[in-house]
C-alpha angles and dihedrals in degrees: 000000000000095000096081094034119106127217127225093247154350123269121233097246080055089049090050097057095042094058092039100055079047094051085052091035086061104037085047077051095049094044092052099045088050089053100050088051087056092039084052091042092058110046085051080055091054091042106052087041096047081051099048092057089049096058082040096060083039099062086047099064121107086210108041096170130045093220089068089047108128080210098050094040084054097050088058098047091046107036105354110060102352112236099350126067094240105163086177091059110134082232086061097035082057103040108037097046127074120273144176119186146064091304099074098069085053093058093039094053094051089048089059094045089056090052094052087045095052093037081060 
């Protein structure tokens, strides 16, 4: 059973291999890491760019924010909150956020029976 035996020592051309697969180990290790950072640098890049277009577009509306939309404004006083601009009404909290059940098909119904009425 030599198999499971251990000898005294290594041999240099064992030596030799071992410190050769850690010497590529090392430099496969290096090329990778200096490519994740790139790859890191870039995508900030991206990123701060990307935002800074964004805050540039922005400054250059005319209407920079949706509660001084004339549209918007219009919406609340006709369907929203009849007669008054109210963003808190129970109508808007159920129709503007995000909702899942059997309520939905109501408010849609009545939205589309205020459209024909005012279409009339």
């Amino acid at each position: 059973m030599s198999i499971f035996s251990e000898k005294a020592g290594i041999t240099r051309r064992q030596f030799v291999k071992g410190t050769g697969m850690l010497a590529v180990t090392a430099i496969f290790a290096g090329v990778m890491a200096k490519i994740g950072v790139d790859v890191f640098a870039a995508s900030s890049d991206y990123i701060s760019e990307r935002a800074a277009g964004l805050y540039s577009l922005d400054e250059k509306m005319a209407i920079r924010k949706s509660h001084e939309n004339p549209e918007i404004i219009q919406l609340y006083k006709d369907f929203l909150s009849p007669g008054e601009v109210k963003p808190v009404s129970e109508k808007a909290h159920h129709l503007l956020h995000t909702r899942y059940g059997k309520d939905i098909p109501g408010l849609i119904e009545e939205l589309q029976q205020h459209t024909l009425k005012n279409a009339v």
